[in-house]
TORKOL-4160 file (C-alpha; in steps of 0.2 Angstrom, whole numbers, padded with zeros to 4 digits, m for minus):
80
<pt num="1" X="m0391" Y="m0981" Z="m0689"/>
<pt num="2" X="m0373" Y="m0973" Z="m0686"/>
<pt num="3" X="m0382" Y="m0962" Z="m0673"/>
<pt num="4" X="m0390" Y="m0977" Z="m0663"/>
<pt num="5" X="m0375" Y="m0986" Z="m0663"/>
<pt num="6" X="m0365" Y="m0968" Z="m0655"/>
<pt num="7" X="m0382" Y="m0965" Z="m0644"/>
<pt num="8" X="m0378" Y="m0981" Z="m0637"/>
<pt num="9" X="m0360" Y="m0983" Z="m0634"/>
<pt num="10" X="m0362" Y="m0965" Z="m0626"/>
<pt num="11" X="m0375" Y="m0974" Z="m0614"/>
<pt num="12" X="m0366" Y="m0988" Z="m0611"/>
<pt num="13" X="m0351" Y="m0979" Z="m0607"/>
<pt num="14" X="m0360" Y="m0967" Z="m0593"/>
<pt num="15" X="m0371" Y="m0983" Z="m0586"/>
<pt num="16" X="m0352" Y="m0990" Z="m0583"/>
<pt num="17" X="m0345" Y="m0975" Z="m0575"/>
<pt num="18" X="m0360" Y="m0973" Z="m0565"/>
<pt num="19" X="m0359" Y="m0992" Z="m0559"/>
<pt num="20" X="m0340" Y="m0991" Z="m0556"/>
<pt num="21" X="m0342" Y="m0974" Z="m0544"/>
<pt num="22" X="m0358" Y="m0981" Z="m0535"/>
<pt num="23" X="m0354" Y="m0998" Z="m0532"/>
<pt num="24" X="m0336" Y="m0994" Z="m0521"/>
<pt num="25" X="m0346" Y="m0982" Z="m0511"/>
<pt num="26" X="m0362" Y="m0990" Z="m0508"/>
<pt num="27" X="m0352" Y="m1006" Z="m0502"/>
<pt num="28" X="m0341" Y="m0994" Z="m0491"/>
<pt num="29" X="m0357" Y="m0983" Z="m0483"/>
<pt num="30" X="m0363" Y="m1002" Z="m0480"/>
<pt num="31" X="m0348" Y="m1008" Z="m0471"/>
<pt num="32" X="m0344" Y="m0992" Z="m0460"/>
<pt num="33" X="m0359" Y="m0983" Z="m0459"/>
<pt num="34" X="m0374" Y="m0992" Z="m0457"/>
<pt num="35" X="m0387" Y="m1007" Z="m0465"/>
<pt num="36" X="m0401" Y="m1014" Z="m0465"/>
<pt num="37" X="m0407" Y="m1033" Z="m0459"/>
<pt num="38" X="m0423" Y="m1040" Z="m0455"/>
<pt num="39" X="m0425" Y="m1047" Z="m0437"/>
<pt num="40" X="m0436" Y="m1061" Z="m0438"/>
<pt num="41" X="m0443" Y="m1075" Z="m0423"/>
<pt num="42" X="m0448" Y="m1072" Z="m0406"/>
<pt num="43" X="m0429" Y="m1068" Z="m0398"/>
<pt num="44" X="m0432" Y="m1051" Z="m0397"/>
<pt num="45" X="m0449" Y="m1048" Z="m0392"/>
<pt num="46" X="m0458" Y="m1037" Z="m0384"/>
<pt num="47" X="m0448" Y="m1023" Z="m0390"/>
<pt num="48" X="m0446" Y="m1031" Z="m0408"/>
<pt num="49" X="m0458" Y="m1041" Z="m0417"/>
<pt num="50" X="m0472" Y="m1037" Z="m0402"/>
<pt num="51" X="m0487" Y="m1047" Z="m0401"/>
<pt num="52" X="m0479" Y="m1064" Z="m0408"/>
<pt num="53" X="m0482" Y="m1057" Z="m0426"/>
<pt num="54" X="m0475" Y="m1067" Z="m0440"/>
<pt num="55" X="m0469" Y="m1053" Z="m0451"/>
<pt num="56" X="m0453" Y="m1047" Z="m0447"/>
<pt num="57" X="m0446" Y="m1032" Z="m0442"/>
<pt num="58" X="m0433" Y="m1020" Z="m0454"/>
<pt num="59" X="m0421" Y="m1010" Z="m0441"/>
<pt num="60" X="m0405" Y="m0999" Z="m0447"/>
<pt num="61" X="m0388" Y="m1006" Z="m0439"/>
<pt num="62" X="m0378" Y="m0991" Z="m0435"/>
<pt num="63" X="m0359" Y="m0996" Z="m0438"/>
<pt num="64" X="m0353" Y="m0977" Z="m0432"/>
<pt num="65" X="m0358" Y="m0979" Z="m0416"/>
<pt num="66" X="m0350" Y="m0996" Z="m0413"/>
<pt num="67" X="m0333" Y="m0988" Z="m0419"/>
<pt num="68" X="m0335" Y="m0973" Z="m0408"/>
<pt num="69" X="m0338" Y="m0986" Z="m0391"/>
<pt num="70" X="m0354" Y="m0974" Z="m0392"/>
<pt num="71" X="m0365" Y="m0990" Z="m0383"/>
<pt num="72" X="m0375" Y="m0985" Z="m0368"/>
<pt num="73" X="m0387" Y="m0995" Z="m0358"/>
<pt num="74" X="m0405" Y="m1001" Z="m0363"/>
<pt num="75" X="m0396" Y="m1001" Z="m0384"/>
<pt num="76" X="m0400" Y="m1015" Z="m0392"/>
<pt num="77" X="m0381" Y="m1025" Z="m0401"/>
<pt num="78" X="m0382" Y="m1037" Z="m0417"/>
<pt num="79" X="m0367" Y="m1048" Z="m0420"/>
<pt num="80" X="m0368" Y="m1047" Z="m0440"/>
């Protein structure tokens, strides 16, 4: 019993470790990097969403470029 009880704390204290480290950097890579949304109505047809298909779309928002004024002609912006 007194070595489920260690087994446990011991996991517990890793699982929290593990959530404290990954949470500040996920939330970082999502607000500096890049993240994903879901681009959904007819708006942005043909080149997304083609066809006038109900599902929606999954595209990857690149923050870096943004940063680096890397925006060129033809690039498709999203105000988040």
């Amino acid at each position: 019993m007194a070595q489920a009880q260690g087994f446990g704390r011991r996991y517990l204290k890793a699982f929290c470790k593990g959530f404290f480290v990954a949470v500040p950097v996920t939330v970082t890579f999502l607000d500096r990097v890049a993240c994903v949304a879901r681009v959904e109505g007819a708006s942005m047809q043909p080149s997304l969403n083609p066809g006038g298909r109900q599902t929606s779309d999954v595209v990857l928002l690149n923050h870096w470029s943004i940063r680096n004024y890397d925006v060129q002609r033809g690039d498709i912006v999203s105000l988040v």
